[in-house]
N, C-alpha and C positions, 0 to 999 in steps of 0.2 A: 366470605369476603372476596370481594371480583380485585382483578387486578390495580382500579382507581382506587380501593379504598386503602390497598395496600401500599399504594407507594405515595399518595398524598398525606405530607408532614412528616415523612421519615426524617428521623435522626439522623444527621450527621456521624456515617461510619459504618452504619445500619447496610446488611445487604438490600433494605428498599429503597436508600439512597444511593447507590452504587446505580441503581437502575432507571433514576428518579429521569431520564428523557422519555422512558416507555411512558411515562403518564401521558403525554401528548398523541392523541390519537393517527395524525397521520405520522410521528416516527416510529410508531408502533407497527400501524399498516408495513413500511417501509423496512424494519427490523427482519420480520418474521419471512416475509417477502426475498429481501436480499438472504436471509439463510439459504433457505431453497436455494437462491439461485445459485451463491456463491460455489455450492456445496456438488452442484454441477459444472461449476466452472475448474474449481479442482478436478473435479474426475474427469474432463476433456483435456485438462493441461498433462496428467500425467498419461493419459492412455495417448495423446497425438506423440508426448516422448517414444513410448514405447513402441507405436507403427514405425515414424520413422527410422527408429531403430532394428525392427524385425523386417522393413525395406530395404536399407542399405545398408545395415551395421559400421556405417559410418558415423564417428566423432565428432566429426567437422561438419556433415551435413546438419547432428545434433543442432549445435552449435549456430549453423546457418538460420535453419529455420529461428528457432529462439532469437535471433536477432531480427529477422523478418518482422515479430510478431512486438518485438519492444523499441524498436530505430523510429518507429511514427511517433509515436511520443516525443521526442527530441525533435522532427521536422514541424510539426503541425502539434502538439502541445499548449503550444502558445496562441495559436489562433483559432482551439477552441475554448481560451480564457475569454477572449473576445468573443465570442457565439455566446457563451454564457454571461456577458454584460450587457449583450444589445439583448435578447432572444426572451422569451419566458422559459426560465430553467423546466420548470414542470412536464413542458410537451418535450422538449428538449429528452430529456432525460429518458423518455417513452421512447422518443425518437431514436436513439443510440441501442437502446438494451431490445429494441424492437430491430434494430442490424445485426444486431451479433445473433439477436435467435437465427436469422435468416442465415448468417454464417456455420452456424452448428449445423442447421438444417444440411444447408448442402457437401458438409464435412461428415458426415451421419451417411446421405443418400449414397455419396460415390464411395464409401467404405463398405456398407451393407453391398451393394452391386457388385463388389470386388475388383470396380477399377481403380483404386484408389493408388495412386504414387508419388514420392516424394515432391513434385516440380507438379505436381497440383496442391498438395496442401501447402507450401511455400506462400503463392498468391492467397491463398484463403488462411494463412496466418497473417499477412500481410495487411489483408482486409481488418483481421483481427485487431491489429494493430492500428491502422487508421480510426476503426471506431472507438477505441479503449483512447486517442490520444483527445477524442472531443469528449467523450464521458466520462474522463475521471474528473478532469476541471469543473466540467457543470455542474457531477453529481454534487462533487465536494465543495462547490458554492452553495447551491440547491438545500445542505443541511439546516443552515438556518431560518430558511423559510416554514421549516417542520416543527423546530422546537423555539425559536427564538434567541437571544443572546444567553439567556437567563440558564440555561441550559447545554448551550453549544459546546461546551467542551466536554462533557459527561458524553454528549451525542456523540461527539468524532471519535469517544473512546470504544463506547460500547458498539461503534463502526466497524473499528477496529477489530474488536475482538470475536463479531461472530467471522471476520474475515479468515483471523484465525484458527478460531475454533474449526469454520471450513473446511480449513486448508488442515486441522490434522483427521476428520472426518473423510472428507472427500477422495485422499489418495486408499486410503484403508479399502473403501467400498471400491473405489475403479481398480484396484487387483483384484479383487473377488470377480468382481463383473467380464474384468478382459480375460481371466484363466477361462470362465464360463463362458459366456456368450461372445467376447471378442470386443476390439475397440469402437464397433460400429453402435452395439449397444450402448457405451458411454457416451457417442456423441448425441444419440437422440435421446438418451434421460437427460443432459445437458438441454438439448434443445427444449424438452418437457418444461424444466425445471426455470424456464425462464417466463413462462406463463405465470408463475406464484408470483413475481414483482411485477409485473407488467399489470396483473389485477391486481395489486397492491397500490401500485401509481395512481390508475383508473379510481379505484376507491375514495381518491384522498379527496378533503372539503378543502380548499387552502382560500384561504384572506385573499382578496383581490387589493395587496397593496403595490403598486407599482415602483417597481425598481427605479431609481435617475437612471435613463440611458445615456453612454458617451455620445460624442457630439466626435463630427470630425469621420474622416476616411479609417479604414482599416489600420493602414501604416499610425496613421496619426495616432488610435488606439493601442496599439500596441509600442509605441513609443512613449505613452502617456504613466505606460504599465512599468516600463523597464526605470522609466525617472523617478517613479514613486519608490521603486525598490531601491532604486542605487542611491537618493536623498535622503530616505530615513535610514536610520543609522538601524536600528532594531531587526528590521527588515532586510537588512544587506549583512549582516554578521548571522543570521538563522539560518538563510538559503548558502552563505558560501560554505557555514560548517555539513548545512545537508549536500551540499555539493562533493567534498572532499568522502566524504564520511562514504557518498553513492560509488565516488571513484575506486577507495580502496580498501571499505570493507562489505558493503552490501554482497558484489559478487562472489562472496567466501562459497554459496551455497554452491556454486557452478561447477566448486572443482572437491564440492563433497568426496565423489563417485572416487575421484583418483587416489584423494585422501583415506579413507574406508579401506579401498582394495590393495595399494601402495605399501599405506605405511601403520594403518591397525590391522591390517588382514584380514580383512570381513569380507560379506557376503552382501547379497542384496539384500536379507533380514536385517546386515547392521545396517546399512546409508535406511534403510525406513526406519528403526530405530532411532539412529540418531536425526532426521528431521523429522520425528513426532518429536523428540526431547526439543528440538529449536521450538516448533509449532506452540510446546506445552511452555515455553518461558514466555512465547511473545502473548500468547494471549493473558496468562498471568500479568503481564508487561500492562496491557492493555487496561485490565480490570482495576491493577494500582491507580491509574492514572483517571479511570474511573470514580474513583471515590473519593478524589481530591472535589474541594470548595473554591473555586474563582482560578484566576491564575497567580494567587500569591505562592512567590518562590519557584514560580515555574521555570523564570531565565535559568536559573541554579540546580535547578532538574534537567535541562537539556546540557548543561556544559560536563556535571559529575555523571550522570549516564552514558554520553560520548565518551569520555573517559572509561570509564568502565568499559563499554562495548571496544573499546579498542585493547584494555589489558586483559580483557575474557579469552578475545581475539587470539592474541600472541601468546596465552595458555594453552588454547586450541591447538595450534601449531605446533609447538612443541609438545603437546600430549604421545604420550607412544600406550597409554592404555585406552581400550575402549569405554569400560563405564567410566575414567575422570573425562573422557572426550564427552561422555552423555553427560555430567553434570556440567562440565564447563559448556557445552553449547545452549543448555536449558539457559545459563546465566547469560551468555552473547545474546539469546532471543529476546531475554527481559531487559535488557539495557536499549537494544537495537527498535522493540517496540515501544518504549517507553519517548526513548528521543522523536522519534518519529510522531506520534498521538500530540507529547506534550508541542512540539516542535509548529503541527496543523493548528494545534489550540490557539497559541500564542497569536502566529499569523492572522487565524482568521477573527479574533478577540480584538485586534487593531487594528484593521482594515476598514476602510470608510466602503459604505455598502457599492458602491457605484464601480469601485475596484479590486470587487471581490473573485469573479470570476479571473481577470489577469492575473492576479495575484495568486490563486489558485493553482493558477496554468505554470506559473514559473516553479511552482513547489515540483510541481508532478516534471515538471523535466529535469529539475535538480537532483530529486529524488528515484524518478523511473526513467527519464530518458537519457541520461547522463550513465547508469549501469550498465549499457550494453557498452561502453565506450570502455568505461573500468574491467568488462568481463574480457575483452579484447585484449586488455592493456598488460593485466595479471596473468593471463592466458599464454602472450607473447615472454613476460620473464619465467613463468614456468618452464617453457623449453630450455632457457638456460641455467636457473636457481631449481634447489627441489620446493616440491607446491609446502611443503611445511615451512619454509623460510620466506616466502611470497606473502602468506598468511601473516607472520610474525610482523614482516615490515608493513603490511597493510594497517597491522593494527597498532604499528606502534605513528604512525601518521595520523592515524585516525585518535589515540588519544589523545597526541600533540595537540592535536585542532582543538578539540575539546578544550583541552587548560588551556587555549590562549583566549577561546570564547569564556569561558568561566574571567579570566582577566579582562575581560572587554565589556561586562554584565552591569558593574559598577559607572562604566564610563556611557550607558545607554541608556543608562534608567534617566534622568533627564528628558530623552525625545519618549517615551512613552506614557510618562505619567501627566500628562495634557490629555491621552487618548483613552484613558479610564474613564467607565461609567460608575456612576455609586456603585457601591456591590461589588464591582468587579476582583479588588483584590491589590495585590503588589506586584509591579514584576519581579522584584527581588526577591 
């Protein structure tokens, strides 16, 4: 039995249903593709931590770069929601993951050479960062040209989850690789590794259905995007809770390292243990959300998992053992991934196609360009609070938001039940 026969007419609940967007050949090409790549993008993330740190053993430079590499997101974000409304996502998307290889490349070349120093990888995370702020939007409009509606939300899960799966793979293999070879070898298996999607892209047969393009200048596009958001009501209660949520809990993971050696007294075996235990909730996180049928009761999935993700949160905090610290972060991952998956579903489930990429662009800077602001933020009261009470209050705002969106679910469903297709499901 090949892979079609196995997922065409699964049951509902069935592991062939969990997976039922592979039936589509180019998200399949796309699937297997983004593994590989992802799976090299972790091993550059953690080996470029560890040079700069075996450069300067500076905190703050940490710190610096990492922001370098996530501040474009938040400038230019949004006006690659625009390139992916006017543009053909498909070249588009070749076009981006074909810059970052070139970024690996010479991230790779000047570490192999041994010139490599902190105030060169800065602009080349920098770079990083401008191409990541035009290629999350496009990629993550781009999905439903793969699978269709009919499928999109199973797609942005099972997105999701080999992102995670990546991410607890890929750190595991670039410490093996940096003890051995060093961080120059992680960046050109990174760079390798970007050739699997790049021929995955190329592969794909896609419909020649032509997008509406907007009409109007740039500004005028981008003003067309923010009115759509801030008028529907659906749409302006998802992105402020993803807003809030990016502010003051995403950045939990940042101040991992101080937490671990502070106040569990661990090593660097625990802070890897414990974000494999995050990694192992969110992709779990991912797979739930997977296996759901349309978006009925999804608003009620995003409000009681914000909740949750914020009193996991302020368990965390207050944990003074290490394994309840691994279970309670396994459980922050599943809540944290779950709001986020179901969160993109919902959005891109009610988005008229024509302002899909804007609307895409404003998640990703809610969601990614908005947390270097919150890591600043949480950063600056850690100097005066200790990091375990930082934690607490992050997530006790963070639940707050949740129940007030959970209160506001009933009062929305009105503006969204016009924008249901048959099949689609309930918001509520």
């Amino acid at each position: 039995m090949n892979l079609d026969q196995f997922l065409k007419g699964a049951a509902p609940g069935s592991a062939a249903h969990t997976l039922r967007a592979l039936r589509h050949r180019n998200f399949r090409l796309f699937f297997f593709g983004q593994l590989v790549s992802l799976i090299g993008t972790w091993m550059q993330s953690l080996a470029q931590g560890w040079l700069v740190w075996r450069l300067s053993h500076s905190a703050w430079l940490l710190g610096l770069v990492g922001f370098c590499q996530m501040a474009p997101v938040l400038f230019l974000g949004l006006l690659g929601g625009v390139v992916a409304d006017r543009f053909d996502r498909h070249r588009m998307v070749i076009a981006t993951q074909s810059a970052a290889l070139v970024q690996s490349v010479l991230l790779a070349a000047l570490t192999l050479a041994g010139t490599i120093t902190v105030w060169q990888i800065m602009p080349l995370a920098l770079l990083l960062g401008v191409v990541n702020a035009f290629d999350m939007p496009i990629r993550q409009a781009f999905i439903v040209q793969m699978v269709g509606r009919e499928d999109l939300g199973n797609a942005i899960a099972l997105n999701s989850s080999i992102f995670n799966g990546a991410r607890i793979i890929g750190p595991a293999v670039a410490g093996l690789v940096v003890a051995r070879w060093g961080e120059g070898m992680c960046f050109s298996l990174n760079a390798v590794s970007f050739l699997a999607v790049l021929a995955s892209l190329i592969a794909m047969r896609l419909d020649k259905h032509p997008i509406p393009r907007p009409e109007g200048n740039t500004g005028q596009r981008l003003a067309e995007g923010f009115s759509y958001a801030w008028r529907t009501p659906h749409v302006r209660v998802l992105l402020a809770l993803m807003m809030v949520t990016s502010l003051f809990a995403f950045p939990f993971t940042s101040f991992l390292p101080a937490l671990v050696g502070g106040v569990l007294h661990q090593g660097a075996g625990g802070l890897g243990t414990l974000m494999t235990c995050s990694g192992i909730g969110a992709l779990l996180g991912a797979l739930a959300v997977a296996r759901r049928e349309g978006i009925r009761g999804m608003g009620r999935l995003v409000g009681t998992t914000g909740v949750g993700f914020g009193l996991f949160l302020m368990a965390f905090g207050l944990s003074r053992s290490f394994w309840l610290s691994c279970a309670l972060i396994l459980a922050v991952g599943f809540c944290m991934m779950i709001q986020m998956a179901a969160t993109n579903t919902l959005l891109q489930s009610l988005v008229p196609e024509e302002l899909r990429g804007r609307l895409m662009s404003l998640y990703t800077v809610t969601f990614v360009g908005v947390a270097p602001i919150g890591s600043l933020l949480l950063g600056w009261l850690a100097h005066t609070l200790k990091i375990q009470w930082v934690l607490v209050g992050g997530g006790a705002i963070t639940a707050a938001a949740g129940a007030v969106f959970l209160f506001f679910v009933p009062r929305i469903r009105p503006s969204v039940l016009p924008l249901l297709t048959e099949g689609t499901g309930e918001f509520t």
